[in-house]
C-alpha positions in Angstrom: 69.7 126.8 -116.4 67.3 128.9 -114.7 67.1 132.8 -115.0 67.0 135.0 -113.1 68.5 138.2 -111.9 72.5 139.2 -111.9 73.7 142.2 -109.7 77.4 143.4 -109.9 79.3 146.0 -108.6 82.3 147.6 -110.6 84.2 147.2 -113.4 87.0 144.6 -114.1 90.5 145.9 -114.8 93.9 145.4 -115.1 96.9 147.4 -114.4 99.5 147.9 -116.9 100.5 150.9 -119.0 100.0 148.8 -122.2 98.1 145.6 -123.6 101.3 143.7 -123.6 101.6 144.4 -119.9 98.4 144.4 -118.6 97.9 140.6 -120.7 101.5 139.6 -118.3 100.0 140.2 -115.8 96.7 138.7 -116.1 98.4 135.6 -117.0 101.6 135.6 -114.8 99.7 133.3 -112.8 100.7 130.2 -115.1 104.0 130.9 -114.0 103.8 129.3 -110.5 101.5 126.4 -111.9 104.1 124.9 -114.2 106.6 124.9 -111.6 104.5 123.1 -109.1 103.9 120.8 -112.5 107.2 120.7 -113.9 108.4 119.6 -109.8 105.9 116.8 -110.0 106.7 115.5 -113.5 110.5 115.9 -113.3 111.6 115.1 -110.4 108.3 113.0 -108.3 108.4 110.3 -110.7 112.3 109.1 -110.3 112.3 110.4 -106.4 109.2 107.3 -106.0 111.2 105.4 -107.8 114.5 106.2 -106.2 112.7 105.2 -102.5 111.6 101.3 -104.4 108.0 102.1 -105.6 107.7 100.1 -108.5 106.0 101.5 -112.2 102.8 99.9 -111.9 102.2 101.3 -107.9 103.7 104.6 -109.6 100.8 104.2 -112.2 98.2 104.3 -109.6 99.7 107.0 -107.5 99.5 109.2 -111.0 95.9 109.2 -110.8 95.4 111.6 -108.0 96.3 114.1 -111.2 93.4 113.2 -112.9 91.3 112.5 -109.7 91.8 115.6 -108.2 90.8 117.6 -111.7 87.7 115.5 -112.1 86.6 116.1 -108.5 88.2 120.0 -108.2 88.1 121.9 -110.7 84.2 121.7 -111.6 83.3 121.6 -108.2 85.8 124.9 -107.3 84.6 126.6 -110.8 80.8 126.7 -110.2 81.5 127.5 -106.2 83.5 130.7 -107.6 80.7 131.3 -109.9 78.5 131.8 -106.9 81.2 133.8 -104.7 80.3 136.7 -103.7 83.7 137.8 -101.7 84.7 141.6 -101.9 88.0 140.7 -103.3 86.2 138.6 -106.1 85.0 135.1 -107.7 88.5 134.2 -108.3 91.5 135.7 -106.8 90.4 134.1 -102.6 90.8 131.0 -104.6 93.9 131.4 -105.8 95.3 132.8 -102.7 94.0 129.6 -100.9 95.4 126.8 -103.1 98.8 129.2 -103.4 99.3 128.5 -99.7 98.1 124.7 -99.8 100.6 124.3 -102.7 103.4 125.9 -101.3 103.0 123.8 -97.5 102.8 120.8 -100.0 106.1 121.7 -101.6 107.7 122.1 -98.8 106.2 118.6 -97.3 107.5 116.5 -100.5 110.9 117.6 -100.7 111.7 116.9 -96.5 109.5 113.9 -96.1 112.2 111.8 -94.8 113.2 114.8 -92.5 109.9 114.9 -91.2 109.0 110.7 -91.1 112.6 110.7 -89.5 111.3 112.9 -86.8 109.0 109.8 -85.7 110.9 106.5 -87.4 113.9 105.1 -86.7 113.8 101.8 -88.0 115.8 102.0 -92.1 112.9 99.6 -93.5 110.1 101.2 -91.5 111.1 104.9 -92.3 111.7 104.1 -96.2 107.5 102.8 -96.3 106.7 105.5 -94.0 108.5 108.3 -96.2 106.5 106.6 -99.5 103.5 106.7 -97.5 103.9 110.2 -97.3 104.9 111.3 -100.3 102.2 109.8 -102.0 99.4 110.9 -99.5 101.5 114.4 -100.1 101.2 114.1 -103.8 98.0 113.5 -103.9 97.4 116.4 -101.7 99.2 118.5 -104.0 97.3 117.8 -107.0 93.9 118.6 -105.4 95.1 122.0 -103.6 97.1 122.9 -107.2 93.5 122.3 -109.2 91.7 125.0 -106.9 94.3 127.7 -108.0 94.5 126.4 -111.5 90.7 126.3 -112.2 90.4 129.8 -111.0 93.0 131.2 -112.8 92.2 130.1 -116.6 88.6 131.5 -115.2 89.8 134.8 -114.5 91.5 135.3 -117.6 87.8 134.1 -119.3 86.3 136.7 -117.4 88.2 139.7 -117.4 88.4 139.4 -121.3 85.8 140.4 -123.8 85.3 138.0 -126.5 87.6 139.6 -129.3 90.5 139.1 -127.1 90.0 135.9 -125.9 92.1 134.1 -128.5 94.6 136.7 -127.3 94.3 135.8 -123.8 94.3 132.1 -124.4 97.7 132.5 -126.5 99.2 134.6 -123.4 98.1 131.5 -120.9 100.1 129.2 -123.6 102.9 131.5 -123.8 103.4 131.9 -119.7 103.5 127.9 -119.7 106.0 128.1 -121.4 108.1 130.4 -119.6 107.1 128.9 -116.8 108.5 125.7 -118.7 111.7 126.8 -119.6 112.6 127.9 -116.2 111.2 125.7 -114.6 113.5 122.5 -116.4 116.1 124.7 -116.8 116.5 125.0 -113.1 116.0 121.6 -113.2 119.1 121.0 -115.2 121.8 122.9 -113.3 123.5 120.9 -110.9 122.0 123.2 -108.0 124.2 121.0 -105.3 127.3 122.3 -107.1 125.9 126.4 -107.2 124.0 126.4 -103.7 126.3 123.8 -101.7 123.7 123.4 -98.7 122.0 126.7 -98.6 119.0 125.5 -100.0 118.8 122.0 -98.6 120.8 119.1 -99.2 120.2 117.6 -102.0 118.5 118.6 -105.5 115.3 117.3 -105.5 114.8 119.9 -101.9 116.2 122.5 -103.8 113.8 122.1 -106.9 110.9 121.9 -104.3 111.8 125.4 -102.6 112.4 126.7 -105.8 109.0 126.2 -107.0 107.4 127.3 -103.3 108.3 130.5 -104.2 107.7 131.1 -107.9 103.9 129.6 -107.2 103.6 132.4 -104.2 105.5 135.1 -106.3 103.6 134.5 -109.8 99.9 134.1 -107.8 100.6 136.7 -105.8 101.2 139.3 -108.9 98.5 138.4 -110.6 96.1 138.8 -107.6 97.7 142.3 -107.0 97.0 143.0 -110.7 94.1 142.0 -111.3 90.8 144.0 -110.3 87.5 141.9 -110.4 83.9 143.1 -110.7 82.0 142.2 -107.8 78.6 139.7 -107.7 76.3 141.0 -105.6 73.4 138.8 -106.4 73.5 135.8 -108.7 69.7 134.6 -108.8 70.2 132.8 -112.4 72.9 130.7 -111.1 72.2 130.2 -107.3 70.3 127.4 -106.2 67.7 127.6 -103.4 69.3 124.6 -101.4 72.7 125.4 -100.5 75.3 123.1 -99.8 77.5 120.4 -102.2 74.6 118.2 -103.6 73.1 121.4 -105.4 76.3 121.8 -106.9 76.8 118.8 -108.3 73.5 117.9 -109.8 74.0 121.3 -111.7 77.6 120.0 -112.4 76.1 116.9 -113.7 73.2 118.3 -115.6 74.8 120.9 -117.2 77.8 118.4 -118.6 75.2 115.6 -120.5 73.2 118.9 -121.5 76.2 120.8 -123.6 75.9 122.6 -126.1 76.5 121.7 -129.4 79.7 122.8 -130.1 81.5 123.0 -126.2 80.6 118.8 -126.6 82.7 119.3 -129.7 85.7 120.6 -128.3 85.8 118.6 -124.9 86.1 115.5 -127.1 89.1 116.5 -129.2 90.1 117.2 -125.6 89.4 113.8 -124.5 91.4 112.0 -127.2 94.2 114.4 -127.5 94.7 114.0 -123.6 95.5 109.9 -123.5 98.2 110.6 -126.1 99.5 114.2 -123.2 99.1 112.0 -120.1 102.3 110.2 -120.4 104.1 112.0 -122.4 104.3 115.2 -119.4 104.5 112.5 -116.2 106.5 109.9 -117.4 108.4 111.9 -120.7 111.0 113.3 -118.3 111.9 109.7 -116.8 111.8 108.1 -119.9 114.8 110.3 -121.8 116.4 110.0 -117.9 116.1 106.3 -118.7 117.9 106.0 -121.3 120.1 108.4 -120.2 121.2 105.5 -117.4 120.6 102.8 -120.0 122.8 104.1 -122.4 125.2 107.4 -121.2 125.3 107.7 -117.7 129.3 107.7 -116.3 129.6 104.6 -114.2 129.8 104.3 -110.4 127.8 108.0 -109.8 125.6 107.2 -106.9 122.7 109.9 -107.3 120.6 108.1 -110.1 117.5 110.3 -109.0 119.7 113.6 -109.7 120.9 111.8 -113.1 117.2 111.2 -114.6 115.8 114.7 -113.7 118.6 116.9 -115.0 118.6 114.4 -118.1 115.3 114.7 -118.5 115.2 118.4 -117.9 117.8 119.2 -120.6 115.5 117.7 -123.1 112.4 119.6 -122.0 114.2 122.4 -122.2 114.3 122.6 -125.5 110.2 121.1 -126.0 109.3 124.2 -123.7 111.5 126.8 -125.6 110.0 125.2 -129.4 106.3 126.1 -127.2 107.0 129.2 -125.8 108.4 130.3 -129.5 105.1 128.4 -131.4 103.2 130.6 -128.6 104.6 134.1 -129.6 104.5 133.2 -133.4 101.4 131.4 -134.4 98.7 134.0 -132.8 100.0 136.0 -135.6 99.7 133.6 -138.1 96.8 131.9 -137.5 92.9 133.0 -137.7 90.9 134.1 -134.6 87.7 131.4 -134.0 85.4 134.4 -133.7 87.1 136.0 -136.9 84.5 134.5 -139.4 81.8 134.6 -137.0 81.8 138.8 -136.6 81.9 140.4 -139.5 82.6 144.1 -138.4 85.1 142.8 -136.0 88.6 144.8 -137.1 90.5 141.9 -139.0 93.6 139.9 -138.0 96.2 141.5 -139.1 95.8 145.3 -139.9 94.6 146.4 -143.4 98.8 147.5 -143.4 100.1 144.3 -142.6 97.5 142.2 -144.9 98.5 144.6 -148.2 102.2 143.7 -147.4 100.9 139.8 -147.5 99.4 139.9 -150.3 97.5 136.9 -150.9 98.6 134.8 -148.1 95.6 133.4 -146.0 95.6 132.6 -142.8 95.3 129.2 -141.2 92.0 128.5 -139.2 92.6 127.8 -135.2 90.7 124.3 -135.6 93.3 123.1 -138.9 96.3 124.0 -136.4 94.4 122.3 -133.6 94.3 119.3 -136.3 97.3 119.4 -137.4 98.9 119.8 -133.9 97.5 116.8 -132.6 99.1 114.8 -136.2 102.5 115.8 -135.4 102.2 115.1 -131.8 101.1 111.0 -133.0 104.0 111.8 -135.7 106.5 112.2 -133.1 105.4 109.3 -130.7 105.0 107.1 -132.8 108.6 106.3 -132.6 109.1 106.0 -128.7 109.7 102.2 -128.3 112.4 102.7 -130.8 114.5 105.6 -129.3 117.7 104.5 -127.8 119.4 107.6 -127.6 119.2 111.1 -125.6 119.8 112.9 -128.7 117.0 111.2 -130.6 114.9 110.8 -127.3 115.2 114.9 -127.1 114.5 115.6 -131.0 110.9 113.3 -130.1 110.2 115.5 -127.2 111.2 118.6 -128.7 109.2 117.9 -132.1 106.1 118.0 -129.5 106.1 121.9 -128.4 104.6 123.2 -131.3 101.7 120.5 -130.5 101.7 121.4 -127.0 101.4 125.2 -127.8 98.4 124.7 -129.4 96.8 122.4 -127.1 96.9 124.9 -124.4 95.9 127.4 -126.8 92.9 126.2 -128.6 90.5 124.8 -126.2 90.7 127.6 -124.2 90.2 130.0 -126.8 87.4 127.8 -128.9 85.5 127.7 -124.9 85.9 131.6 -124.2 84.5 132.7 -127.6 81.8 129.8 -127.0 81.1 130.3 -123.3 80.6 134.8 -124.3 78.5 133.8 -126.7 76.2 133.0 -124.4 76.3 135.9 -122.4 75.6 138.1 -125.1 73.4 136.4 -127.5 69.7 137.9 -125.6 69.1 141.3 -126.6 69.5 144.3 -124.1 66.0 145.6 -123.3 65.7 146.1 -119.4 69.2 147.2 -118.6 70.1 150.6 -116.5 73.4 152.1 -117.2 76.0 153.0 -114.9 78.1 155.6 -116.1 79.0 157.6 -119.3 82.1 155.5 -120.1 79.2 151.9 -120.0 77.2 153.5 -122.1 79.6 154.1 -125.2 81.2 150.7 -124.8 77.6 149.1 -124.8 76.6 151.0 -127.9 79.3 149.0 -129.8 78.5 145.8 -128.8 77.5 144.2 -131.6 76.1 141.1 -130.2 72.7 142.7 -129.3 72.0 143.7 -132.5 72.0 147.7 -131.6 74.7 148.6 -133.5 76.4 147.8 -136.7 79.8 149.4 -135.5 82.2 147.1 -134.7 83.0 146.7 -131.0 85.8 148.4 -129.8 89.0 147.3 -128.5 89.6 147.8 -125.0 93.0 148.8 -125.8 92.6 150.9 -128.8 92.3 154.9 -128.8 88.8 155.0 -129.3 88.2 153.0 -126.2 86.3 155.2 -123.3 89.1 153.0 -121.6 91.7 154.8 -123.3 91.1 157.8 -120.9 93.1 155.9 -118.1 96.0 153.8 -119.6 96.0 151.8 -116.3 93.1 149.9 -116.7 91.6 147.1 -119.1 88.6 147.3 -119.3 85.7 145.6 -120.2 82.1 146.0 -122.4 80.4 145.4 -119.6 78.2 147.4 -117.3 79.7 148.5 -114.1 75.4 149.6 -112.4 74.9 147.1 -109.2 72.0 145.6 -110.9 71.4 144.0 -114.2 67.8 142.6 -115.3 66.2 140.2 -117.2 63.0 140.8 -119.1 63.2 138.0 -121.2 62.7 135.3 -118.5 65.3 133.3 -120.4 68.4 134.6 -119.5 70.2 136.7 -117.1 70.1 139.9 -119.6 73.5 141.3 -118.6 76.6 141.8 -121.0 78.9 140.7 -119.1 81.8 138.0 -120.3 82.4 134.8 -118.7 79.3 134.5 -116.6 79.5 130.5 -116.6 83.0 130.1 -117.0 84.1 128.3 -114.3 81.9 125.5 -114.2 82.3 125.2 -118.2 86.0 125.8 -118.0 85.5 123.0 -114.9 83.7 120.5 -117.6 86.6 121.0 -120.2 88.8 119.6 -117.2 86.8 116.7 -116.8 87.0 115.9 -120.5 90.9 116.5 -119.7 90.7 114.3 -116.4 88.9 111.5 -117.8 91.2 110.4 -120.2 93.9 110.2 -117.7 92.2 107.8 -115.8 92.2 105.8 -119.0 95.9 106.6 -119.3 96.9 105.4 -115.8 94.8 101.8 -116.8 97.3 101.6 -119.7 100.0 102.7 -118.1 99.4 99.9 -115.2 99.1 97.0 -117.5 102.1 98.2 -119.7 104.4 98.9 -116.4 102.7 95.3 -115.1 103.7 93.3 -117.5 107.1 94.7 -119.3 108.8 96.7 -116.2 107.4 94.7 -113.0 109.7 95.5 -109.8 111.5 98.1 -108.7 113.3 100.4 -111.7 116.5 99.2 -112.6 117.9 102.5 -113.6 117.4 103.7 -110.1 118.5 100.4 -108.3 121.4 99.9 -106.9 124.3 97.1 -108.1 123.2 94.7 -105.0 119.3 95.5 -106.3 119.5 94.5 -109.7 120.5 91.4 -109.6 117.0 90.9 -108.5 114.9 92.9 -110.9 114.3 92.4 -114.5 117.3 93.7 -116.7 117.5 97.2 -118.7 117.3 95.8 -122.5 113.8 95.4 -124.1 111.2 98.2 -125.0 110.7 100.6 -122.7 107.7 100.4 -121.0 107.2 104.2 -120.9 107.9 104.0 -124.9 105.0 101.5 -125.0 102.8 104.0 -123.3 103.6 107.3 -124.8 103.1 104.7 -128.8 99.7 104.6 -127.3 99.1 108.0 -126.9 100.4 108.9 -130.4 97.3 107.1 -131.2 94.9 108.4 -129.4 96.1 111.7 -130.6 95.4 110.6 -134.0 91.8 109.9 -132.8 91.7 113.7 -131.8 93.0 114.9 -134.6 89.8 112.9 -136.5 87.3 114.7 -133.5 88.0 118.1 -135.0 86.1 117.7 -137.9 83.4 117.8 -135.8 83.8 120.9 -133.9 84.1 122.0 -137.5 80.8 120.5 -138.8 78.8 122.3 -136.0 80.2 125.3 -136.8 
């Protein structure tokens, strides 16, 4: 990409009294995202079903998810690279998609109510309320991708690079919080604790529910969260404004990775066939044979019977993630670790003397590994034909899942710094007293053999005001290169959101290729409308309940694929 010249204005910071807190913050964000997900994958699967959409229309209305990441969240990443708002690159973006999300919400969970507003006619009303939910849906997932691009950017940003494995393991463990209370919401009978207060049935409830967490979590991390200003951006703007610019770069910069980004947005690729179905159809699929196998008879609410079912049993997956997400950064080596001697090492001298001779896992083997027992797990789908064993299969996958929203991440933010760091300083005018001790310790530049310090730790200018984490970055208005290669600035994350936009395609992609497989496999073993969702008069006409599951079918495939990614790694590790 061309260079030129980068002018900023302040200093990014977080409040918080204390890393733990000021990390909350910054990530509290992911809160609000897996409810809106969680809604979509619990309870949008069996409420399509529930109105006579069969699996392989279903199939096809899953690929807005991938649609709208391929389309979004490159396109909204490199636009907030450019932004030049006083409030900063990221946080208008999230407050934008926060209030497209929660209309959305709201929209899915009274469509009826609303269709029923302008149809009368039974027949006409139930096409016209699937109409609408799936136009709604599809809505959703593009408007959710603009806040979820720009928050994994922000954390990538306000983060120097010895804390972005840190930061990446506090995104992983607020999914799963977000997670766990999202399906455990989920699996109260909320008809039974609300009555009508909240509307009328579950699935409105579940919908309001997750309105507000995605407006409360956004908005808390928006308050928190203070950005830097870009003032000018002359190495990343180009001189013709407007969409076409932006997606030639788009374009150009994905077949022109580098080595090692390439690397990690094809474990990405394979590991995310085998994730597809297990997070939009796993739910249904222990509901399933919940109804197959368990379910009291004569109940009428089927669609309330497969998302509480299936929200018990990702209960448990999302507290075996949110645990793997608290315990493995501990265990388990920092990518930049080997990379930076002089950086302090993982754990304190204290804590390794007490371990004697233990060593520490690499992030890439747990990546590896992580993506075996995910294939370990489903490879036994088509044969499960009971909750309990249905919930040990999903539960088995949230040390998997930890990682995978751990590692890329982390692997990209070392990866995408890097860059930003890599040109020596030689132009650059300092700011203030507190820049030019932090930039004396950067160690990237060559000017110091001093390890960089922490942000957090005593030493730290920063330490001087405990409400603020900050950066080892310059806060002058104007940072120039004399290189004529690259923006000569220190700053973290410059390129982040169109790079952290690529890794989405490499995540969007495969679901595209997921909802193929999914199509064929619903087409030919599961054609019709769902028989655990029809009524006694409907079944008669549909095919019958025994036989392989044609969601089992699809998650065996993923366990595959997954084995595919877990080969990939080896070569993120050989361009090490």
């Amino acid at each position: 990409m061309a260079a030129g010249t980068a002018s900023w204005v302040g200093q990014p910071r977080v409040k918080g009294s204390s890393e733990p807190v000021q990390m909350a913050l910054l990530t509290f964000s992911m809160i609000g995202l897996q409810f809106c997900w969680g809604t979509e994958m619990t309870y949008a699967t069996p409420y399509l079903l529930s109105l006579g959409l069969s699996k392989s229309r279903l199939s096809l209305v899953w690929v807005a998810g991938p649609l709208s990441g391929l389309v979004m969240q490159p396109v909204i990443g490199m636009v907030s690279d450019k932004s030049n708002s006083k409030y900063g690159r990221r946080r208008p973006f999230m407050a934008m998609g926060t209030v497209a999300v929660v209309f959305c919400l709201l929209l899915l969970g009274w469509t009826g109510e609303v269709v029923g507003l302008f149809v009368k006619d039974p027949e006409l009303k139930r096409e016209a309320t699937i109409a609408l939910a799936v136009v709604d849906i599809y809505v959703l997932d593009f408007v959710i991708n603009i806040a979820q691009s720009t928050c994994r950017a922000l954390v990538v940003d306000t983060l120097p690079i010895e804390k972005q494995q840190l930061g990446s393991a506090w995104v992983s463990r607020m999914i799963g919080v977000g997670h766990m209370m999202m399906y455990g919401i989920g699996a109260l009978d909320l008809e039974a604790i609300f009555g009508d207060f909240l509307g009328d049935t579950q699935f409105k409830k579940v919908c309001l529910i997750a309105a507000i967490a995605m407006a409360v979590a956004q908005g808390t991390s928006c308050w928190a969260v203070h950005e830097r200003v870009l003032v000018s951006d002359g190495s990343l703007k180009s001189s013709n404004e407007g969409l076409l610019p932006v997606l030639k770069q788009i374009y150009s910069t994905t077949i022109n990775l580098p080595p090692r980004i390439h690397a990690i947005c094809m474990v990405q690729f394979w590991s995310w066939i085998g994730w597809f179905p297990f997070l939009f159809y796993g739910s249904t699929w222990v509901g399933e044979i919940f109804m197959r196998t368990e379910a009291p008879g004569g109940k009428a609410d089927a669609l309330t019977d497969v998302g509480r079912a299936g929200s018990i049993a990702f209960i448990v997956f999302a507290m075996i993630s949110f645990g793997s997400s608290i315990v493995l950064p501990w265990i388990i080596e920092s990518p930049e670790d080997d990379d930076k001697p002089g950086y302090t090492p993982r754990p304190p001298q204290g804590l390794q003397t007490v371990a004697g001779e233990f060593r520490k896992p690499t992030l890439l083997t747990a990546w590896k590994l992580g993506c075996a027992t995910f294939a370990s797990a489903m490879i036994f789908a088509p044969f499960v034909n009971s909750v309990r064993f249905a919930t040990i299969v999903i539960a088995l996958c949230g040390v998997p899942w930890a990682i995978a929203g751990w590692a890329p991440g982390s692997f990209l933010g070392v990866e995408v710094n890097k860059m930003g760091t890599s040109i020596p300083m030689t132009n650059s005018r300092r700011g203030s007293d507190a820049s030019s001790i932090e930039m004396r310790h950067m160690k990237a530049n060559g000017s110091s053999s001093s390890p960089p310090t922490s942000p957090s730790s005593p030493s730290s200018p920063a330490s001087s005001s405990p409400t603020s984490l900050h950066l080892r970055q310059p806060s002058d208005l104007s940072t120039s290169s004399s290189t004529g290669g690259h923006a000569n600035n220190t700053s973290t994350g410059e390129l982040s959101g169109i790079y952290l936009g690529i890794l989405n395609i490499y995540t969007t992609l495969p679901q595209f290729v997921g909802t193929f497989i999914s199509w064929i496999v619903f087409s030919i073993l599961e054609p019709g409308k769902s028989p655990e969702l029809a009524t006694e008069a409907e079944k008669a006409d549909h095919h019958s309940t025994e036989g392989v599951s044609g969601i089992g079918v699809c998650l065996f495939i993923g366990a595959c694929c997954s084995v595919m990614a877990a080969v990939a790694t080896r070569r993120l590790k050989t361009n090490a």
